[in-house]
C-alpha positions as CSV (number, residue, x, y, z in Angstrom):
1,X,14.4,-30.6,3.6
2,X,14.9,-27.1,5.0
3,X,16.1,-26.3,8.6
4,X,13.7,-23.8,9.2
5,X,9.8,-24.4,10.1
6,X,7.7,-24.6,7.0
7,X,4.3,-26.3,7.6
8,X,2.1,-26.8,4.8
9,X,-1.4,-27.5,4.7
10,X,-4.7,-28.1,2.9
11,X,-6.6,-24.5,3.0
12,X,-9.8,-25.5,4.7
13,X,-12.4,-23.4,2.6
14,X,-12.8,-22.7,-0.8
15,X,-10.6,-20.5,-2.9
16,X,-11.9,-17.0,-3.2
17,X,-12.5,-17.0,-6.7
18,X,-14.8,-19.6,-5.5
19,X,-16.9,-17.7,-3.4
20,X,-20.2,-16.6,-3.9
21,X,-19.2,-12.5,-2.4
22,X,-16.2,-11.4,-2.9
23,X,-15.2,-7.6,-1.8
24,X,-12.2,-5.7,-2.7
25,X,-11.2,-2.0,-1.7
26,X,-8.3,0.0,-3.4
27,X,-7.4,3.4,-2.0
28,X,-5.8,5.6,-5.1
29,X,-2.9,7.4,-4.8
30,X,-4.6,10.9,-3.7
31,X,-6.6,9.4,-0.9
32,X,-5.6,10.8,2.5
33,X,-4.6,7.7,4.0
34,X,-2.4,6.9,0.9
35,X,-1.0,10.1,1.0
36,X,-0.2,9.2,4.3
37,X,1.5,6.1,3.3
38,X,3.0,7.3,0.4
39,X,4.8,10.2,2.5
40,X,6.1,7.7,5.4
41,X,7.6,5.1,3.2
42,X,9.1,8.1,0.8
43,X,10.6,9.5,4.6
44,X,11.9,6.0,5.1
45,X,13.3,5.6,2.0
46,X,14.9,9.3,2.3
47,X,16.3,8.1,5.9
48,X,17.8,4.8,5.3
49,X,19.7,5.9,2.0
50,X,20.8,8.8,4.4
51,X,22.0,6.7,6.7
52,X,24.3,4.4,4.3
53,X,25.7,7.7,2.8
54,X,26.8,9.1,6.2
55,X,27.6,6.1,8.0
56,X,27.9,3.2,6.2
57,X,24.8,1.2,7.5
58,X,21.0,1.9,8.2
59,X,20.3,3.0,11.9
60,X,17.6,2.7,14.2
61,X,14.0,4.4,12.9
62,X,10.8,4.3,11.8
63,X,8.2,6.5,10.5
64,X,4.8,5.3,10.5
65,X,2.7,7.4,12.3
66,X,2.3,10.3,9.7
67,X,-1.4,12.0,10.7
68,X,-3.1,14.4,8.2
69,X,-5.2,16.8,9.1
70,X,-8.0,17.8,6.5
71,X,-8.5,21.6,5.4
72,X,-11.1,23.5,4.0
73,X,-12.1,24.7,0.2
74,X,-14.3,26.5,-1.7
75,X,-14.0,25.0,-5.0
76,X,-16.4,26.4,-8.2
77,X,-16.6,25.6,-11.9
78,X,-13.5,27.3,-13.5
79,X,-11.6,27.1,-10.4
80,X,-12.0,27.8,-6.7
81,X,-9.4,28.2,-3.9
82,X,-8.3,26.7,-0.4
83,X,-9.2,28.7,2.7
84,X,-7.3,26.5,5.2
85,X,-4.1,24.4,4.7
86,X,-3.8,20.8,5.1
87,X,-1.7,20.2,8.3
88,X,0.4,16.8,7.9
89,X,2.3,15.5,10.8
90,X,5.6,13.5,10.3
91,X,5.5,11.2,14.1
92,X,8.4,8.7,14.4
93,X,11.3,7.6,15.9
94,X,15.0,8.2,14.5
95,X,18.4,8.1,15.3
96,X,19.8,11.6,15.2
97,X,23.4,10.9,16.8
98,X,25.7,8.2,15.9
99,X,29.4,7.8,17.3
100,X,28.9,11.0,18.3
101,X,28.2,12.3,14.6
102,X,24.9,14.3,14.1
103,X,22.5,13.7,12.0
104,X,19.8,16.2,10.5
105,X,17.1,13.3,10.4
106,X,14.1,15.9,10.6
107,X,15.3,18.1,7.9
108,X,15.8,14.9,5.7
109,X,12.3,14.0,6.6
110,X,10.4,17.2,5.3
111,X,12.3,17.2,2.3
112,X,11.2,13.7,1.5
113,X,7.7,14.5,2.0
114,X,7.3,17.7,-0.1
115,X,9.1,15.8,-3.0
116,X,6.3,13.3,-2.7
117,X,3.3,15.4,-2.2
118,X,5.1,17.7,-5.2
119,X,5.0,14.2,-7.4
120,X,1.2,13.2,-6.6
121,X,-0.6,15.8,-5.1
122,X,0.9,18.6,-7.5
123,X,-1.8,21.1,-7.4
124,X,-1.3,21.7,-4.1
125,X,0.8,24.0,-2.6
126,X,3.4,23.0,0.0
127,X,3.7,26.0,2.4
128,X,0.0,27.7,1.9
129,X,-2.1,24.4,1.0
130,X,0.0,21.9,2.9
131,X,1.7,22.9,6.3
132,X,4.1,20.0,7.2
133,X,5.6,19.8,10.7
134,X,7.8,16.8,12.1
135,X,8.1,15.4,15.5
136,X,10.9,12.6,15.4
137,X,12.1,11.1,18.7
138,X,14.9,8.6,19.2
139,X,14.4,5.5,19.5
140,X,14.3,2.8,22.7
141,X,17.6,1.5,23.8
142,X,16.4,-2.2,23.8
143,X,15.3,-2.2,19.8
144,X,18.0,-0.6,19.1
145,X,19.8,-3.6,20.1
146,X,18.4,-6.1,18.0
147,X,18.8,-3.6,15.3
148,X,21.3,-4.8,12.3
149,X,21.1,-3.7,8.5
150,X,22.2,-7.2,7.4
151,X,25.4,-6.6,6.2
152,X,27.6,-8.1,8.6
153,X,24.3,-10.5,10.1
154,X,21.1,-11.7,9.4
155,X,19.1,-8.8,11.4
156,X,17.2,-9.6,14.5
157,X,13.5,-9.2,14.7
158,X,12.5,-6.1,16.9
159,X,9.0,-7.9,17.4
160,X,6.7,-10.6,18.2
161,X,4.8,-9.9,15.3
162,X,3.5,-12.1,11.8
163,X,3.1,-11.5,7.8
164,X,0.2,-12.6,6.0
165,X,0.4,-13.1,1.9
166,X,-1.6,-14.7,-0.9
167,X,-1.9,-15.6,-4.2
168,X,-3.2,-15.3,-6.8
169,X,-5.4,-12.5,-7.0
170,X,-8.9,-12.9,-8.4
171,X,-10.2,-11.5,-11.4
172,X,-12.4,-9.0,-8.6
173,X,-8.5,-8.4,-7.0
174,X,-7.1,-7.9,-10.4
175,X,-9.4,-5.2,-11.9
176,X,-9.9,-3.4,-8.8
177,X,-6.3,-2.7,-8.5
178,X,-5.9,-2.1,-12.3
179,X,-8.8,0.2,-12.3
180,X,-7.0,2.7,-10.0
181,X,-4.0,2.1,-11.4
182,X,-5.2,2.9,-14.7
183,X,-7.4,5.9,-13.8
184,X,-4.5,7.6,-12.2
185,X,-1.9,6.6,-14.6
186,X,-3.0,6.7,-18.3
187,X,-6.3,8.3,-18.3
188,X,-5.2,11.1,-15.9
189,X,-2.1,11.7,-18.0
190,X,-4.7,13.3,-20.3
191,X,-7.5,14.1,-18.5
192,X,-6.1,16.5,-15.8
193,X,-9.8,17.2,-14.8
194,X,-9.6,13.6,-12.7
195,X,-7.4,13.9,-9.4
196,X,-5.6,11.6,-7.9
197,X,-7.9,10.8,-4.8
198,X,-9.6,7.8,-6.6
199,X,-11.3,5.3,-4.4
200,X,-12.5,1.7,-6.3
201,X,-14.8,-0.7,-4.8
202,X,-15.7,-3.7,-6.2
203,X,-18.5,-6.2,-5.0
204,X,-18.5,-9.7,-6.6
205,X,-21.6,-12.1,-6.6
206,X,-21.1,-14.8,-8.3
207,X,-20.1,-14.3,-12.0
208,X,-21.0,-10.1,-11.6
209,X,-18.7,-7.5,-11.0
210,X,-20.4,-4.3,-9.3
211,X,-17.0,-1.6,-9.2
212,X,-18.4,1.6,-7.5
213,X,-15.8,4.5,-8.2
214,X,-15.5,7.6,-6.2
215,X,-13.7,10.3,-7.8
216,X,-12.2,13.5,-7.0
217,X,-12.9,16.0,-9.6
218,X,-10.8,19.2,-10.5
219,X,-12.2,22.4,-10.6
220,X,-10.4,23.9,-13.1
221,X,-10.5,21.9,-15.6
222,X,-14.5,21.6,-15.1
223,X,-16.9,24.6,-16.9
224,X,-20.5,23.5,-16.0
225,X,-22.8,20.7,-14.5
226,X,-23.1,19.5,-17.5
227,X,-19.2,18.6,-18.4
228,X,-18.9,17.4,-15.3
229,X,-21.6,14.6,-15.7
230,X,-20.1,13.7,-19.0
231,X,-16.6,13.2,-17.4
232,X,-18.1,10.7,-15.0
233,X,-19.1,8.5,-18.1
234,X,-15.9,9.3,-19.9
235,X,-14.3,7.9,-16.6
236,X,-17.1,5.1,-16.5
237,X,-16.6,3.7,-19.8
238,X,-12.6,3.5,-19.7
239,X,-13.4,1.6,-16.9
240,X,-15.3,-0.8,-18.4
241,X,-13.0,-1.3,-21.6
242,X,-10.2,-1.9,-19.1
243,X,-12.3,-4.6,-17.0
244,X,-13.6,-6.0,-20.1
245,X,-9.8,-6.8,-20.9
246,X,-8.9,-8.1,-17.6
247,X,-11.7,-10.6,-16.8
248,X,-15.0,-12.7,-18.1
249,X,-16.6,-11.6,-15.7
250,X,-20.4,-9.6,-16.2
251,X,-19.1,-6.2,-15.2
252,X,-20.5,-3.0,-14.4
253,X,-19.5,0.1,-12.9
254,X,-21.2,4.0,-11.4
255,X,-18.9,6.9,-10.6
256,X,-19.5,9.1,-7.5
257,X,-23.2,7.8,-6.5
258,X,-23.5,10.2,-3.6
259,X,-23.7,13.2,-6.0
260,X,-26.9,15.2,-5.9
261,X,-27.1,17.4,-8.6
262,X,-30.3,18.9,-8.3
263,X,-28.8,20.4,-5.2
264,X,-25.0,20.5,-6.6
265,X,-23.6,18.6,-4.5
266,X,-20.6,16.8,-6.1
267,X,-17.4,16.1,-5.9
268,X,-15.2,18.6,-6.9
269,X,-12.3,19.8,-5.8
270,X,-9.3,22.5,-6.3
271,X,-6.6,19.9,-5.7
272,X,-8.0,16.7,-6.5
273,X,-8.0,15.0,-3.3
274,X,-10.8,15.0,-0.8
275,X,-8.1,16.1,1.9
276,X,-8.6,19.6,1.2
277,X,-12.3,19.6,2.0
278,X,-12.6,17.4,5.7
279,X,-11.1,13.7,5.3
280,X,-8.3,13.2,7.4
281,X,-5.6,10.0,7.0
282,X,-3.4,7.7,8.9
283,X,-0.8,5.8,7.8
284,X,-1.6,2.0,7.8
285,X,-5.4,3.0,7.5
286,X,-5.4,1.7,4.0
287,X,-4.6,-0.5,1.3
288,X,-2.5,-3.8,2.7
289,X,1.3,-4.5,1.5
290,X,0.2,-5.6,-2.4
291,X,-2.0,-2.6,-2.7
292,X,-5.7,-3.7,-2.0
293,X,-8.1,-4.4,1.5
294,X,-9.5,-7.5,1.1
295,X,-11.8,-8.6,3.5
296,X,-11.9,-12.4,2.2
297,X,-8.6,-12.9,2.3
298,X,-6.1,-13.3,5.7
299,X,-4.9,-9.8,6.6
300,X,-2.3,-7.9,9.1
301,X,-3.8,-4.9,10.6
302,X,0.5,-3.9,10.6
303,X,1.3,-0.9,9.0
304,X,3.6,-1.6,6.3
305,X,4.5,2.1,4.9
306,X,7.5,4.3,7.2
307,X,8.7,1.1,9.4
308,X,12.1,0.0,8.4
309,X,12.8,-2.2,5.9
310,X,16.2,-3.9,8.1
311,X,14.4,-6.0,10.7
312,X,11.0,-4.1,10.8
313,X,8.6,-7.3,10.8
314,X,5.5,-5.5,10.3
315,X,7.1,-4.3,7.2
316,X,9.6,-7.0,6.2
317,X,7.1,-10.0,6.5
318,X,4.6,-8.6,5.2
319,X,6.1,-7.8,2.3
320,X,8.2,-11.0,2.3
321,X,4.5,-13.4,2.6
322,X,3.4,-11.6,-0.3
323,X,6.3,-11.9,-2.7
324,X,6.4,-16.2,-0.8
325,X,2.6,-16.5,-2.4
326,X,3.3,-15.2,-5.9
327,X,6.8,-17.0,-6.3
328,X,5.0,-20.3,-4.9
329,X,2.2,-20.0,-7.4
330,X,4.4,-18.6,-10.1
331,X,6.4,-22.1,-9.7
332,X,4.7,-25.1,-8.6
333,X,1.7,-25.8,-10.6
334,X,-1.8,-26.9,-9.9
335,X,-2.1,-24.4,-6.8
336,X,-5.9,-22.7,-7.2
337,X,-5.4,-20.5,-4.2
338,X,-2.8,-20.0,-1.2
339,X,-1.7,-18.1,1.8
340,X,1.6,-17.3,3.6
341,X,1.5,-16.6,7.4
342,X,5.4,-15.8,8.5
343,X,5.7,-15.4,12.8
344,X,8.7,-13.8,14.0
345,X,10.1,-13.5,17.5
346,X,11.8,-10.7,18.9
347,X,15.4,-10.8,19.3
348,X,15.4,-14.1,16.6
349,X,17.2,-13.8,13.3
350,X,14.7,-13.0,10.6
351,X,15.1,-15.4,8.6
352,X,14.4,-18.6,11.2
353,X,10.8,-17.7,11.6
354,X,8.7,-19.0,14.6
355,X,7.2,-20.8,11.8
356,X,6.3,-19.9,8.2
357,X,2.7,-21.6,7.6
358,X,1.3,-22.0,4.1
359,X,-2.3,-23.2,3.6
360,X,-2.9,-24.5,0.1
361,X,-5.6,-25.4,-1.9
362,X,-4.4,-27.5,-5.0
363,X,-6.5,-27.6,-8.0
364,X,-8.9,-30.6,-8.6
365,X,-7.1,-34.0,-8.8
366,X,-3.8,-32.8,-7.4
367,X,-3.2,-34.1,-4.2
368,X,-1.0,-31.9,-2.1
369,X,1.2,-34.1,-0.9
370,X,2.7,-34.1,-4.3
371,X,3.9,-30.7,-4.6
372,X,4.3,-30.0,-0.9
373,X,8.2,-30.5,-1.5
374,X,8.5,-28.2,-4.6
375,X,6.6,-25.4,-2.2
376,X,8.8,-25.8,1.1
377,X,11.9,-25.4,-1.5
378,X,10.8,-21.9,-2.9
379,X,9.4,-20.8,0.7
380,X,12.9,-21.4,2.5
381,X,14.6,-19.7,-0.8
382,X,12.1,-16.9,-0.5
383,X,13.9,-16.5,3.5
384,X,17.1,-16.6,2.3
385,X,16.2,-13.4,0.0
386,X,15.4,-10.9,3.1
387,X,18.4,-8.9,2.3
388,X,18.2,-8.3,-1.3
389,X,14.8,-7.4,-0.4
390,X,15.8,-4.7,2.2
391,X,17.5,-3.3,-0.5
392,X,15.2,-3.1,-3.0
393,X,12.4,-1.5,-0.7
394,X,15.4,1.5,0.1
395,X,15.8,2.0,-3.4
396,X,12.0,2.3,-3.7
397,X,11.1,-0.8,-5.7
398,X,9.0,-2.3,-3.8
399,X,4.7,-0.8,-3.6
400,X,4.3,-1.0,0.1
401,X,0.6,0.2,-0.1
């Protein structure tokens, strides 16, 4: 029996695979929120390896409050151009000073974030189709406190704050995310005509799969009307050869349903993400901690991208529920559907949560209290693995959106 406070429970509705409507959202990489996220974490990541380098330890920041301000295009068949510049805002909070020693934290910051818009946005320009400007302060005396990197302690929490995490993901969870995932990984490796702003949402009823896709087209690589419409059904069908491999599930799928083409209105693009023509982003706007929104499940409205990955709970716990869920269902059997809430309190080490509460529902003719042991075991072992995965999220092996 562990020390800390595990409670575990029967889940008191029925599994989501269960439920008559299901809906799931997946933001693609090129969205503006996700290029929002992508950019914070890829700061943090830049910061805290940084950090270790100069000083031996990760200090006191985060970075999730990365704003993007949409520009303006004209794009056309065969190409068109960018009249106004994206205008992305780095807002945080880091330590520039330590025993006296300076530290170049804003400098460190935009070069982390053109290497990442470089990476997925590369069509776009940093310096005429991207302006990016920084505004780092440092960070409260009293969180900076309770701020450890683990290696001599178990870190302190800098907040009252809770985790949410499930598993496993429905078929409707599963081919959402694969569908982006797919779209912007081995289809758009050779199709460069499909950006990397790819939006996916599904709508389950019952045994039907409804995926509506919006995708950001690329000018260039686009002649007429008429190649355009028959890339949306190139895009359409790999969609539904990769869904027919994931699931049983009656699935079908339409790309882009606001076009208008008798007026052409469409969605094209120079870049390939909608940023360039009026949608803004926000960091924490999007996807959750495994990658998907998921309005059926338990969620924290935390954002998980730019905090740090030390004693951030908003980060750390989030992540942590998620990686709980999988491990549980991965290794005690009979589980048809669980949740992970994890509750921190400030100033507490974080691995003695307030209380780490996991709902389950067990599969028919297993009764819980016979595998409620086997789960409290990989639950507390889960808590005892905080540091190795701080260290995997610096290196950048952990998906925090």
């Amino acid at each position: 029996m562990t020390s800390r406070n595990v409670r575990i429970t029967n889940f008191d509705r029925p599994a989501v695979r269960d439920q008559e409507v299901e809906i799931v959202e997946r933001k693609g990489l090129g969205h503006p929120d996700s290029i929002c996220d992508g950019i914070a974490e890829r700061v943090a990541g830049h910061l805290c390896r940084a950090y270790r380098e100069r000083f031996g330890t990760v200090l006191h920041f985060n970075t999730d409050e990365t704003q993007l301000v949409a520009g303006r295009s004209e794009p056309a068949f065969g190409g068109g151009e960018i009249h106004s510049p994206i205008y992305i805002l780095l807002v945080g909070r880091a330590t520039k000073r330590y025993e006296d020693v300076p530290f170049p934290a804003e400098s460190i910051a935009i070069a982390a974030a053109r290497d990442y818009l470089e990476e997925v946005v590369p069509r776009l320009e940093v310096g005429t189709d991207v302006v990016l400007d920084v505004k780092l302060g440092e960070g409260s005396g009293d969180l900076k406190t309770v701020f450890s990197d683990g290696e001599s302690a178990v870190p302190a929490a800098n907040d009252t704050s809770f985790g949410v995490g499930f598993a496993p993901l429905s078929d409707t969870e599963r081919v959402v995310l694969e569908t982006e995932r797919q779209l912007n990984g081995r289809f758009a490796a050779s199709n460069p005509a499909l950006g990397p702003d790819i939006k996916v949402m599904g709508k389950r009823e019952d045994d039907e799969l409804y995926l509506t896709i919006a995708a950001a087209m690329v000018d260039e690589y686009i002649d007429d009307l008429d190649a355009y419409r028959s890339f949306e059904d190139e895009i359409k069908e790999f969609t539904l050869d990769l869904a027919a491999r994931e699931t049983d599930l009656d699935v079908d799928a339409d790309v882009n349903t606001a076009d208008d083409y008798e007026n052409d209105s469409i969605y094209l693009t120079v870049s390939g993400t909608s940023a360039e023509m009026g949608d803004d982003g926000s960091v924490g706007r999007g996807n959750r901690a495994n990658g998907l929104i998921t309005p059926n499940r338990s969620m924290s409205l935390e954002a998980t991208s730019g905090k740090n990955p030390v004693n951030h709970i908003g980060k750390i716990y989030n992540l942590l529920a998620m990686e709980t869920a999988k491990s549980v269902v991965d290794e005690v059997a009979d589980i048809r559907d669980l949740r992970v809430r994890l509750l921190s309190q400030i100033g507490q080490p974080i691995d003695q949560p307030q209380v780490a509460d996991v709902d389950v529902i067990p599969e028919s003719g297993t009764d819980i209290d016979d595998i409620a042991a086997d789960i409290e075991a990989v639950v507390d072992d889960r808590l005892g693995s905080i540091p190795e995965l701080t260290d995997r999220v610096i290196e950048g092996d952990v998906a925090t959106f």
